[in-house]
Every structure is written in structure tokens, then in C-alpha cells.
C-alpha positions in Angstrom: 0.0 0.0 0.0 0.8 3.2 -1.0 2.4 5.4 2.6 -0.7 8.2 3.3 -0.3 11.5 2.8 -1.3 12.3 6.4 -3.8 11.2 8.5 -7.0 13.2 10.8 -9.0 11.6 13.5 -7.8 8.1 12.2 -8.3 8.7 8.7 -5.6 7.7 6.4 -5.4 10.1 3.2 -3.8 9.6 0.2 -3.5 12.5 -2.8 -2.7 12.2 -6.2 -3.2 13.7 -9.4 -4.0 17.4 -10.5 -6.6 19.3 -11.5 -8.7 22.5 -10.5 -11.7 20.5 -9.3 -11.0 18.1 -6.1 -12.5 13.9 -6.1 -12.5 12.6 -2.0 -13.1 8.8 -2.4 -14.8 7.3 0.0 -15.0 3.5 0.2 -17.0 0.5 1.9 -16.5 -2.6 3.5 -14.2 -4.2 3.3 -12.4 -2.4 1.5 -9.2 0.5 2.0 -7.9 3.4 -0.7 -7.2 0.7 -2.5 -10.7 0.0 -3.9 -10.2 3.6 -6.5 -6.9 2.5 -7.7 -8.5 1.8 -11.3 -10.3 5.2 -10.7 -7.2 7.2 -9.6 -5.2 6.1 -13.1 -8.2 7.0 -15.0 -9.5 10.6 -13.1 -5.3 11.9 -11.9 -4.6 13.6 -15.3 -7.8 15.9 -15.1 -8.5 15.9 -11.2 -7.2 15.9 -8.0 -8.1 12.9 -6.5 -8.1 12.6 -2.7 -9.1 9.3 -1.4 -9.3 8.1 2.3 -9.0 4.8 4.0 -12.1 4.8 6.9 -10.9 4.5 10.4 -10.5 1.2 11.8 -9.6 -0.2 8.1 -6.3 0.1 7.4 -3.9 -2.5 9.0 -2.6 -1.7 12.0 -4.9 0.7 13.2 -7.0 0.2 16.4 -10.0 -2.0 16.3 -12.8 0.3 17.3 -16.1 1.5 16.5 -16.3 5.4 15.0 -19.1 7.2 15.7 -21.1 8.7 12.6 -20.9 12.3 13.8 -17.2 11.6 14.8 -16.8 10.0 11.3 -18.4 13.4 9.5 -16.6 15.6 11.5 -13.0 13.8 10.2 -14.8 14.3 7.0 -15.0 17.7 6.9 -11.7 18.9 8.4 -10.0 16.1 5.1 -12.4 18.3 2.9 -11.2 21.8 4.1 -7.7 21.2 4.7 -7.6 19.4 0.9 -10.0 22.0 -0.9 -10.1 25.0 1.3 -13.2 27.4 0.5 -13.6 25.2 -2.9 -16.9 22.1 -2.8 -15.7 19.2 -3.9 -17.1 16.2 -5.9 -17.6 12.9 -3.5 -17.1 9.2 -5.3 -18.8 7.1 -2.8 -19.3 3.0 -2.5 -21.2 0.3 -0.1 -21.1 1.9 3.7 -18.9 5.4 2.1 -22.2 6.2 0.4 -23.9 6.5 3.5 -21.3 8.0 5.6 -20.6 10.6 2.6 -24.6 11.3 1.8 -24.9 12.3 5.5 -22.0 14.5 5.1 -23.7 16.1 1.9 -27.0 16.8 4.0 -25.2 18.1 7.2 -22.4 20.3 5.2 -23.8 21.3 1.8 -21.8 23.9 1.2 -18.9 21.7 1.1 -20.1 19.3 -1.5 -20.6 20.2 -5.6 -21.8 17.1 -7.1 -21.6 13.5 -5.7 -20.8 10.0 -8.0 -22.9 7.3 -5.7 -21.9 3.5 -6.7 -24.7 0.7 -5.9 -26.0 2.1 -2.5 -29.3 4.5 -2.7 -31.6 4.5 -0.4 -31.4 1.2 1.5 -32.2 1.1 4.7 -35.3 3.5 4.7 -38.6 2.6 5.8 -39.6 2.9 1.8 -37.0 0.6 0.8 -37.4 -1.9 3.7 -41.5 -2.5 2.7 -40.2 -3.0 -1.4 -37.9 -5.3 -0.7 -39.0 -9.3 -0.7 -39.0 -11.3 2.2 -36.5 -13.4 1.1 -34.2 -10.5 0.5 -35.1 -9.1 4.0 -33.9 -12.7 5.2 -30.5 -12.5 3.2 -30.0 -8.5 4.2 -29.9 -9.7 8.2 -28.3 -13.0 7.5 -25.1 -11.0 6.3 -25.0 -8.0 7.9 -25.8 -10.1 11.5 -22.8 -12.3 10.5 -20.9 -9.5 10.5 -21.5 -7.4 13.6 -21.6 -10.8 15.4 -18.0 -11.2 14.1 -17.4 -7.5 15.6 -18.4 -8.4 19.2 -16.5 -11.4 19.1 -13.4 -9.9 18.3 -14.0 -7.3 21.0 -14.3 -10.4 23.0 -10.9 -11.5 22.7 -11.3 -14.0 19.7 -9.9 -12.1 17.0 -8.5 -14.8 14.6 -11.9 -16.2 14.5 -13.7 -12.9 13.9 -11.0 -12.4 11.4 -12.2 -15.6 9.7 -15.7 -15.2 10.1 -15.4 -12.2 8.6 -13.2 -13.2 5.1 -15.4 -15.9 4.9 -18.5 -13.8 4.2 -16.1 -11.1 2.1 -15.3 -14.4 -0.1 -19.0 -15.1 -0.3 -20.4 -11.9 -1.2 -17.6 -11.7 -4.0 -15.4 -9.1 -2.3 -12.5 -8.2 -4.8 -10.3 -7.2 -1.9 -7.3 -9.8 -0.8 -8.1 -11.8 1.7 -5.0 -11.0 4.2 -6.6 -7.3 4.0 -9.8 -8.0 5.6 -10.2 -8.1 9.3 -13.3 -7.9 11.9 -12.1 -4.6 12.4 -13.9 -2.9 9.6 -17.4 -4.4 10.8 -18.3 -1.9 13.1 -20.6 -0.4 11.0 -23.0 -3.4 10.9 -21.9 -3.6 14.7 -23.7 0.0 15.1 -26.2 -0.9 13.0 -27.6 -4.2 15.4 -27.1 -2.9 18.8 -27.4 1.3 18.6 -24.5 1.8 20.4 -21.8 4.7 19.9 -24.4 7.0 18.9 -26.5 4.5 16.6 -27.4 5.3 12.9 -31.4 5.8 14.1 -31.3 9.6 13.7 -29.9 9.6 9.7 -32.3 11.1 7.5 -33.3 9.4 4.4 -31.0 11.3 1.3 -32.3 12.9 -1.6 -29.3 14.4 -3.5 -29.2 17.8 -3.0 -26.9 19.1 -5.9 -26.0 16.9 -8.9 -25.9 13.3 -8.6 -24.4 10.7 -11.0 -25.6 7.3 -9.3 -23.9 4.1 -10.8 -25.2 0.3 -9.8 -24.9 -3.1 -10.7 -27.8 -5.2 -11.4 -26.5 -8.2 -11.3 -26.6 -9.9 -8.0 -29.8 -11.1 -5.4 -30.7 -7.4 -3.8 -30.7 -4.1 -5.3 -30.0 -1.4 -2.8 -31.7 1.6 -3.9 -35.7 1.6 -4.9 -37.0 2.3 -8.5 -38.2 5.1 -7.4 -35.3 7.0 -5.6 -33.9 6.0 -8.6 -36.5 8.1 -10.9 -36.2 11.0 -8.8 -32.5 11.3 -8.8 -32.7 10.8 -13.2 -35.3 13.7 -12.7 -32.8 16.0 -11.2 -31.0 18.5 -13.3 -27.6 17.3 -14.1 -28.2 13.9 -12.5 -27.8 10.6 -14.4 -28.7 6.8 -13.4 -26.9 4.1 -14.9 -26.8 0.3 -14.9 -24.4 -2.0 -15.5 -23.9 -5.6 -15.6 -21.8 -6.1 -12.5 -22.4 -7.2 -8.8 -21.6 -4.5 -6.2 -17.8 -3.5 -7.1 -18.9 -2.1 -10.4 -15.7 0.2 -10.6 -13.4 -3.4 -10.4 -15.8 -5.2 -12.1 -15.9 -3.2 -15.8 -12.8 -0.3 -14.5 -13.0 1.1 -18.1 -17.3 1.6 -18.5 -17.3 2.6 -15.3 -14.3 5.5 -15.7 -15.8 6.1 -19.2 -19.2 7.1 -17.6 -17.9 9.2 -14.9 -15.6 10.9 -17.4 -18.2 12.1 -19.4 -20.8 13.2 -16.7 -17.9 15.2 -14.8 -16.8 16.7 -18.0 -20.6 17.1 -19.7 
């Protein structure tokens, strides 16, 4: 891995690239910086690309869960030290989607457009009555799995955490090496379960407030966004949906469709 640029409130920051317009890259589990490295060769020679490894994700670091408004407020100091006085544009996957569409609603002015990847409006009360039962099934079966694995670890049994947790990242298709993922970066779903360290209850549902480019695949069991979010975010001026034949790492899974099309909406 790549040695950060420098690091705030336990966020690792890496910059490269050029460009009068600023990219912060936010990933999801289980993933690290690494996940944009396709997007970083294709978006340097035209932007300024800033992408962070979350807290608790990189090796090494302490094993702990991060509160969402501690999370946000890390956010925010990356953004204005990066791109002082200047939005920037956010390129957001999995669990960064909803830590960075928070940040969009809370801050605004800090935000010009926003590139979302396969994560829309899940976990809203809309969402939650679309989806099948069966689909409701798999959602907890995973997402249990995993916080389960977090409170374990805490517990003491890390190297079984750790293995409860790459096998789930090898059965969900996760494109990150296995010696990379750890039960450390499960504390999200850990929040999620039990509402503790400030819980996620008190997130309001996001509707893009400036342009939005949202990108999903469509192949895989559950869709995490409703048609209908979907429609209204297409309705928005400057805002474009698009599918593509991928499960949830669409920027791994087809790098040069997926550069292609955010090429052209940031230029357009």
C-alpha cells in the first residue's frame, strides 16, 4: 500500500493527481484506498483525486467502532484542509455512500456534485417495505454475521472474527485480498444491530441535494436503492442513473465503462 499523505482523526489520506476540481473517495466494507486505484489512473490527469481509507480499516490501526458524527466531523476537516473554501465532488461505495450522503446533507456547502456506486436508499422505511421477504432474510443473515463477528473480536477471539469475517467477504464476491480484511472494519453493521456509539437511528433518508451521478450493478440477489429513488434522482437536473452488468464492485468489475461514464458526466 501506498504510505498516506497524512492522517486526521484516524483517517488515512492519500492524494494524487491534478486538476482545478477536487475527487474525495470514500469506500466501503471491506475495502481501503485501494478499492479507486483503477479510478485514480483514469480521473489523476484531469482531477485531483483525494481518497481516504475509513478509520479502523487500514492494518494496523485500532480495532474500534467510530461514531457517525465523529466519522463526519473527520470528513470535513479532510475536505477543508484538501479544498479550502472550494466544494468538492464525492465518489462514494457500499457503507462510504452513506457516511458521505450524511455528510452532503449536514455540510452542503462543502459538496458540488456526488458520484454514488450501488448504495441509494437502502435502509429507509420505503426501501425496507419493497424489498422481498427473502431479501429481507439474506440483508440480516449477512449483515448479522458480521456485527456478530465485531463483538467477538472485541471479546478476545480475534482470529476467529477475522475468519468469520473473510469468509463472508469471499462469499459476497469481495475483490479485496483476503490478508486485507479483518473484523475490524465491521463496526458499522456492529452499530447498526445494537445502537451503540451514537447509533445510525437519527440519519435522515438522502435525496441528493446538488447533482448526482448514481452508478449500480444489477446483477446480484438485492438491489440497494428503490425504482423510485432511482426516478427522482434521473429527474434531477444534471443527474444521471446508470446500470451496468456487474455485482456491487462495479468500478473493479468493468474499470474502463465505469471510468468512461464518470468521465463524461464530470466533464458534460
Amino acid at each position: 500500500m501506498i504510505n498516506p499523505t497524512f492522517r486526521v482523526d484516524g483517517i488515512d489520506v492519500y492524494i494524487e493527481g491534478q486538476g482545478p476540481e477536487v475527487i474525495v473517495m470514500i469506500h466501503g466494507w471491506p475495502d481501503t484506498a485501494r478499492l479507486w486505484d483503477g479510478q485514480v489512473q483514469a480521473l489523476a490527469p484531469h482531477y485531483r483525486c483525494v481518497r481516504l481509507t475509513l478509520p479502523g480499516f487500514g492494518a494496523g490501526q485500532p480495532r474500534r467502532a467510530v461514531p457517525l458524527d465523529e466519522l463526519l466531523a473527520g470528513f470535513r476537516r479532510v475536505i477543508e484542509q484538501v479544498s479550502p473554501g472550494q466544494p468538492v465532488v464525492l465518489m462514494l461505495h457500499d457503507w462510504g455512500c452513506m457516511f458521505g450522503y450524511q455528510l452532503a446533507m449536514r455540510h452542503p456547502e462543502l459538496v458540488r456534485r456526488i458520484v454514488g456506486v450501488d448504495i441509494g436508499d437502502a435502509g429507509t422505511v420505503e426501501y425496507l417495505r419493497a424489498l422481498p421477504f427473502k431479501a429481507q432474510l439474506g440483508l440480516f443473515a449477512y449483515q448479522a454475521w458480521l456485527a456478530l463477528a465485531w463483538g467477538i473480536g472485541r471479546l478476545g477471539a480475534v482470529s476467529l472474527s477475522d475468519r468469520m469475517t473473510r469468509s463472508m467477504a469471499r462469499a459476497l464476491g469481495c475483490p479485496t485480498p483476503p490478508q486485507g480484511i479483518h473484523a475490524g472494519m465491521n463496526y458499522p453493521y456492529y452499530i447498526t444491530w445494537t445502537g451503540t456509539h451514537g447509533s445510525y437511528r437519527g440519519v435522515k433518508p438522502f435525496e441528493p441535494l446538488c447533482p448526482m451521478l448514481f452508478l449500480y450493478g444489477r446483477d446480484k440477489p438485492i438491489l440497494f436503492h428503490t425504482r423510485g429513488w432511482a426516478e427522482r434522482v434521473a429527474g434531477r437536473p444534471g443527474s444521471q442513473v446508470q446500470a451496468f452488468d456487474t455485482g456491487h464492485w462495479v468500478m473493479t468489475q468493468q474499470p474502463e465503462q465505469f471510468n468512461s461514464a464518470v468521465l463524461a458526466w464530470l466533464k458534460a
